[in-house]
N, C-alpha and C positions, 0 to 999 in steps of 0.2 A: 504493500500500500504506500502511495505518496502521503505528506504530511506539508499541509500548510502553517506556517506559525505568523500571525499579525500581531503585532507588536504594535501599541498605543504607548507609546512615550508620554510617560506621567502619568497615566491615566485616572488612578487612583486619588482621592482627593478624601476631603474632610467637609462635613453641611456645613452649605453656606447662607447666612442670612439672607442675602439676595436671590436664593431659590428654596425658598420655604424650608428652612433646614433641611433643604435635600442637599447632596453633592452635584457634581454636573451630570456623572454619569445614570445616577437614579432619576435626574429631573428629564434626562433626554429624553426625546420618542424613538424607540431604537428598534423595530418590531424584527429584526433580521436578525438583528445580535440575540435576542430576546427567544426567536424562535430556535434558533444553536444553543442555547440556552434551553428550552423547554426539551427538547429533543437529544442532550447533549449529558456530560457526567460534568460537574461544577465544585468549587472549592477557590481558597485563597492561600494567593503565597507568600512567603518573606522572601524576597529575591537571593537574602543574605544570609539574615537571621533574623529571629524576632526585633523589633525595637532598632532597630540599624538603616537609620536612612545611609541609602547607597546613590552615587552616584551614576550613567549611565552607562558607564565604561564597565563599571564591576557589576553593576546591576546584569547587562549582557553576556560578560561572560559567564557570570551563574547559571545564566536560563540555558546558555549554550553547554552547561554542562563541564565547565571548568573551574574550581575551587578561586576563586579570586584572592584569598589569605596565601595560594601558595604560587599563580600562574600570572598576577595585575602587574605591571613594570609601568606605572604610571598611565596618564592620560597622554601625554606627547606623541611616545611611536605610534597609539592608534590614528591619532587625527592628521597625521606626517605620511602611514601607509594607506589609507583615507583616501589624503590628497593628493598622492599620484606618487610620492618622495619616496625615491630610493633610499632606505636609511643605509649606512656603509656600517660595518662592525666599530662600535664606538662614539658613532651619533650621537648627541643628543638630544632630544625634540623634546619642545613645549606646544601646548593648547594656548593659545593668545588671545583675550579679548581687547576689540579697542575701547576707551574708558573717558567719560570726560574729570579730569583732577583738577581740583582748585589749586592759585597761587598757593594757599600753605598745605598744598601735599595732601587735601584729603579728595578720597575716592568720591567724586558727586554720581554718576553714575556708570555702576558699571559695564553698562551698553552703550556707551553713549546715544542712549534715545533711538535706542536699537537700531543704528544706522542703517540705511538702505545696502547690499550687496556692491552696488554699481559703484555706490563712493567709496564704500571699504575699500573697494578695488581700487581703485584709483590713488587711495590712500596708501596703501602697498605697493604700488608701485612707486609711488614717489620716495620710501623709504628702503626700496633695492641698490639704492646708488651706494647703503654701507654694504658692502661684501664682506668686511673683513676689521676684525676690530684684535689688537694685541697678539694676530697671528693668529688668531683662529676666525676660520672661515664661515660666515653666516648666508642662510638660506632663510627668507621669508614667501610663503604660498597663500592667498587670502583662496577663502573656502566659500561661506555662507555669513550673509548678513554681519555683523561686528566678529567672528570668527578669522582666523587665521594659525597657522603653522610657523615653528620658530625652529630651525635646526643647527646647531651648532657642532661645525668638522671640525676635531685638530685634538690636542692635548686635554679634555675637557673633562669633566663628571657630570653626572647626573645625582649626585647629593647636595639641588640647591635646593632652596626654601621658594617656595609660590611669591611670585610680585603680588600676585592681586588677593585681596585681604577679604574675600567670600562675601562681602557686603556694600551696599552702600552708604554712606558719611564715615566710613572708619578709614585710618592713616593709611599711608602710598606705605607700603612695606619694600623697601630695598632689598637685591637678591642678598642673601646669607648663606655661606656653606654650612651640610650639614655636617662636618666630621673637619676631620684637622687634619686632612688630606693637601698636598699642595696645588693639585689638582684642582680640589671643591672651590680654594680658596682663587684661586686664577679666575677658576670657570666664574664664580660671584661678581670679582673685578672686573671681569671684560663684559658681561654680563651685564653691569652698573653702566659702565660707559656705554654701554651700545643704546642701551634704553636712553640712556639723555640725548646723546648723538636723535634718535628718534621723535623725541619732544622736541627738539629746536625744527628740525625740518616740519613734523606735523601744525605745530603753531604757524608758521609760514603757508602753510597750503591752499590753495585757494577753496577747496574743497571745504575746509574751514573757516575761513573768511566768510563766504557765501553761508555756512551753516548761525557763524556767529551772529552777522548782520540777519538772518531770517529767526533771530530767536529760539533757534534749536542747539542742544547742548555739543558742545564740539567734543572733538575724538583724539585730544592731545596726549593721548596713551598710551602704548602698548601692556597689557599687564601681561607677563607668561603665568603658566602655571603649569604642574601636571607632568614635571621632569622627568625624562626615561628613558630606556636605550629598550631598545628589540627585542622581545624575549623570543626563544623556538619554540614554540606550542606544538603539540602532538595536533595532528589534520581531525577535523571530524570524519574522514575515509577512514586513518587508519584507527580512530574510534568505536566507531560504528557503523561502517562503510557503505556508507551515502555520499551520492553526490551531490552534493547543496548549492545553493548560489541566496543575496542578498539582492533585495532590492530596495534603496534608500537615497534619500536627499543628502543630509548629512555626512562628512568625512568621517567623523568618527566610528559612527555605524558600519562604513565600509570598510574602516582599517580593522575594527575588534573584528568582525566578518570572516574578513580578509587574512588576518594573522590566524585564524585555524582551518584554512584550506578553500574557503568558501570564495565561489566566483561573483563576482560583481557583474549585475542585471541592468546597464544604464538605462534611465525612464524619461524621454522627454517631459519638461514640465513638471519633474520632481525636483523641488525647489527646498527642501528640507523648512517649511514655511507654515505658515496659515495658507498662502492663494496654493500651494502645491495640486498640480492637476490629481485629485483622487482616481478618477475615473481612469488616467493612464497606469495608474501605479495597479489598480483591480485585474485590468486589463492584461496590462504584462506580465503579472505574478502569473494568472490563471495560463495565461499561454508559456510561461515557464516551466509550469510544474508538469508541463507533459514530458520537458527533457529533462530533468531532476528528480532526485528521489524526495528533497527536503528544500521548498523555497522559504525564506523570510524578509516578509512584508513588514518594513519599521515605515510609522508614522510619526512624525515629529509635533504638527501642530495642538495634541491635548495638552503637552509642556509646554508648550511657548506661552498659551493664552492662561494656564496657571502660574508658572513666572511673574508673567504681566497682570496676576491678580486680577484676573477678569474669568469668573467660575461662568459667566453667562457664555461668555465666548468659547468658552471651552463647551459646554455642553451644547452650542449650537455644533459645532463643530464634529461632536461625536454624532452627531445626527446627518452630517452631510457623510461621514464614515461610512453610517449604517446603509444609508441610502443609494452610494457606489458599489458599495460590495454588493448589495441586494443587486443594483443596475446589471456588473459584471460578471456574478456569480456564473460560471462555465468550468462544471464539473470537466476531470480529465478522463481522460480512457481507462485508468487503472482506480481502484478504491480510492480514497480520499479521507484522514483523517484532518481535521481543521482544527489550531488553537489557537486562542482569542486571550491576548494580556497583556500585562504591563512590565516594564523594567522597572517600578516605582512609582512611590507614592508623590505628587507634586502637591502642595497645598495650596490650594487659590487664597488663601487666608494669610499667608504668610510671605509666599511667591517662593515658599524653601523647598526642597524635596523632604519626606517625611520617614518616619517608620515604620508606617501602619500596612498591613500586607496590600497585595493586590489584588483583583477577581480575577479568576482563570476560569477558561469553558474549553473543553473538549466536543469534538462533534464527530461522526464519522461510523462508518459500519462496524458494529459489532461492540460499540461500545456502552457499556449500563447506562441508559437514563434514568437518573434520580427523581425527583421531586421540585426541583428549581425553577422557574419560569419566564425569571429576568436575572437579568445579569448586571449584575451590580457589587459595589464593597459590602453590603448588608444581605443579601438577598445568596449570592456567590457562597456567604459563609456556613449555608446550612446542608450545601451541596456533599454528593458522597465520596468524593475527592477528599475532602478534610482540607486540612492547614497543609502546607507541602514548601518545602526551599526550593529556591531557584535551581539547585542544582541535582534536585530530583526529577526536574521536568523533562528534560532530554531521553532518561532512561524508559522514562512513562510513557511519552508518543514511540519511542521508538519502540514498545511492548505492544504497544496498540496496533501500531501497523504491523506487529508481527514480525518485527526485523531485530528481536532477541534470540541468545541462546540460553541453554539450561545452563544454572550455574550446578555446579555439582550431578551424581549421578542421580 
């Protein structure tokens, strides 16, 4: 049997006053997901562990079936292998957002006002003229919206401390090594000055100018974060040997993807966004999975619009979900088991990621339906799946579709 996994980034949330103490996903009209849900086996999961908001990076490799305590080498190499970057042995890449900072160093916001893709662009490229800062070679890639790639070739470590301080009004944190390495302590120094090198050019930009004079916060930042070099992951083939492929907007999604074997699906109009075309991303998985044993469909927009503290947006959004998948739904030649979840919890309440598990729904032949009828964080929890870690998931579709062996005799 093939196996679909759709993946709702964030999805999980906390009631919000502005939806009659519902969450987004309970106040949605979802009648598609609702009926995979009715017809389906249901439960919630800790991606990680109980009480452990995770970020997306670890949150995915869980659900993929890889211990994140023993296999996460940071955020950097995923969003670096992502973005097309060759990492060379030694590399090391950071996740970069652009930030607007005040004169005295504090983080105003850390999207800057979630810049448009086209300017970020533009904004990277005006800061490639540094190549190279105290002998070590720099590589900058803009990805998505305020996102970019930060790679540093040469003598370097990956034991520095995050520029960007997980918040906004709190201080610019300068890079620090973490160890007393001469290395950590270089990589911090060159590290410092490239960043400044950065701020003098991005203050100058026109790009900026124009944002300053229209009253929108400017993007005089680069924060890195997310330091790391390349780990070698065991393939999902030689796992459980399937051929899988991803299909997403996002670099990150296609570097954690990508670092366990998995082929990258490009989707016209997958924008890793809110306007992201659904309908092509429905479209492509379904005409994928005829050539794959294992596709996975990441959607970004239920986190963005939880970020952005807006639980309305978010639940209209899971309705346009519902709505595409119902449009596209195109069974393949072979069985089909289907799952529907999250890599974590985002709280529209907060704009944080949380620790409260997520709904998971199963669908597919031969699998128990329970009792569940909608799919939801309250609804999901009385399903006969139970409570499950992310890193049980994997084992459990691949039982489902029959593609286990016996352990013992």
């Amino acid at each position: 049997m093939k196996i679909l996994i759709v993946l709702l980034d964030g999805v999980g949330d906390r009631p919000s006053p502005n939806l009659n103490g519902l969450t987004p996903l309970q106040a949605a009209r979802i009648p598609f997901l609702n009926s995979l849900a009715r017809n389906g086996i249901n439960g919630i999961m800790d991606p990680v562990s109980p009480g452990i908001p995770v970020g997306s990076d670890t949150g995915h490799l869980s659900i993929l079936g890889y211990d994140p305590y023993k296999y996460y080498p940071g955020r950097g190499p995923f969003e670096a292998l992502g973005a097309g970057i060759k990492l060379k042995p030694g590399d090391v890449a950071f996740r970069c957002n652009f930030a607007t900072v005040s004169d005295d160093g504090r983080v105003v916001d850390r999207r800057a006002g979630r810049i448009s893709s086209q300017e970020a662009a533009q904004l990277v490229e005006s800061l490639k003229e540094v190549s190279e800062v105290d002998g070590i070679e720099v590589l900058l890639k803009h990805t998505v919206e305020h996102r970019s790639v930060l790679v540093l070739r040469g003598e370097v470590s990956d034991k520095i401390s995050d520029v960007d301080p997980h918040k906004d009004g709190a201080e610019l944190i300068w890079p620090k090594p973490l160890n007393s390495s001469r290395e950590a302590e270089r990589t911090a120094e060159a590290l410092t000055k490239l960043l400044k090198k950065y701020k003098q050019i991005l203050e100058k930009n026109p790009v900026n100018i124009r944002r300053r004079e229209a009253g929108l916060p400017i993007a005089n930042m680069l924060l890195p974060r997310g330091a790391g070099r390349m780990p070698n992951l065991p393939s999902l083939s030689q796992r459980f040997g399937v051929r899988a492929a991803v299909l997403a907007g996002g670099a990150l999604y296609k570097g954690v993807c990508s670092s366990v074997g998995m082929d990258v699906v490009e989707v016209p109009g997958a924008t890793g966004t809110l306007n992201t075309d659904l309908d092509a991303k429905f479209k492509t998985a379904f005409k994928a999975i005829n050539e794959y044993d294992l596709v996975f469909l990441h959607i970004k927009g239920t986190d963005t619009a939880a970020h952005d503290k807006d639980p309305v947006t978010k639940a209209s959004f899971i309705e346009k979900i519902d709505t595409a998948f119902a449009k596209n739904y195109s069974p393949p030649r072979d069985e089909l088991v289907i799952c529907v979840t999250g890599d974590h919890t985002t709280s529209s309440l907060t704009g944080e990621h949380r620790g409260d598990p997520v709904p998971v729904l199963i669908w597919g032949h031969g699998v128990r339906v329970d009792a569940v009828n909608r799919f939801n964080e309250v609804d999901s929890a009385s399903g006969a799946l139970g409570r499950i870690r992310g890193t049980d998931l994997m084992s459990i579709l691949m039982d489902l579709a029959n593609r286990t062996e016996k352990f013992g005799e």
